[in-house]
C-alpha positions as CSV (number, residue, x, y, z in Angstrom):
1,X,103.0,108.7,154.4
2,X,106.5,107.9,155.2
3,X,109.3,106.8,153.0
4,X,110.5,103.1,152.5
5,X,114.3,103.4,152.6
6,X,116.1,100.9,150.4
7,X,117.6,98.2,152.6
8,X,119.5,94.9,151.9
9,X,119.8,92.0,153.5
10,X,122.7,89.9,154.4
11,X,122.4,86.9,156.6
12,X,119.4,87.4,157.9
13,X,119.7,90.9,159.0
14,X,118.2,93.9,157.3
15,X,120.7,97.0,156.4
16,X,119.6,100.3,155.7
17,X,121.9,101.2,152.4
18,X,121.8,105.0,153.3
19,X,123.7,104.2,156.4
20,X,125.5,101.6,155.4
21,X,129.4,102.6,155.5
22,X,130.7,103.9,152.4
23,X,132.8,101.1,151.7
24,X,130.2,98.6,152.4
25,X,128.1,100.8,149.4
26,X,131.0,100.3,147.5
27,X,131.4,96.7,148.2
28,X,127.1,96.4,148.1
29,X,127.6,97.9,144.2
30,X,130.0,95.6,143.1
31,X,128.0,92.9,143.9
32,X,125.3,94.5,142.2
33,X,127.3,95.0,139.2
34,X,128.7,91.3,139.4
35,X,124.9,90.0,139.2
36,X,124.3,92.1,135.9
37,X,127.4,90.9,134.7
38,X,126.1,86.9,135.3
39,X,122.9,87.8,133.6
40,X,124.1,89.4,130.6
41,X,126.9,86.4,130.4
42,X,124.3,83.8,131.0
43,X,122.4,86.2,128.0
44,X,125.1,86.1,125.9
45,X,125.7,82.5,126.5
46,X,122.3,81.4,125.3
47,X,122.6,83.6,122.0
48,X,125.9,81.5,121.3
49,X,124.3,78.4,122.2
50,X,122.0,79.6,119.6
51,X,123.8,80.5,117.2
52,X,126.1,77.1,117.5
53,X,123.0,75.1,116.9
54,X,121.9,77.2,113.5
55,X,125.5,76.7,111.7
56,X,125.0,72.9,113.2
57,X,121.7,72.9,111.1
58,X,123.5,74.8,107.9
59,X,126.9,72.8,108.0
60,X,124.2,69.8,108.2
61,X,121.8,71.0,105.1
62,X,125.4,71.8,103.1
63,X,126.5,68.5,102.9
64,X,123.8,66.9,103.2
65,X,123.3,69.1,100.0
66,X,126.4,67.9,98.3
67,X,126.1,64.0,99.3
């Protein structure tokens, strides 16, 4: 059984990452690590969101309270 090397793809063209340059690895990890980076923000951005609308609903219930 042989071994699927890891690859990537860019423009329509496959790229074996194990003979990829070294600086194209470092560029390829970057944009790895920018991807995380817009998933955890886009994470982070809905717990906000979230958060926003719950002190919406408690700033509502409080004066709604005092009224």
């Amino acid at each position: 059984m042989s071994e699927e090397k890891a690859t990537v793809s860019l423009d329509g063209k496959d790229y074996v990452i194990d003979e990829l340059p070294e600086r194209a690895k470092y560029i390829l990890g970057q944009l790895q690590d920018l991807e995380q980076q817009g998933r955890a923000t886009r994470a982070r951005l809905d717990q906000i969101e979230v958060a926003r609308g719950g002190f919406t609903d408690l700033l509502r219930k409080e004066l709604s309270e005092s009224e």
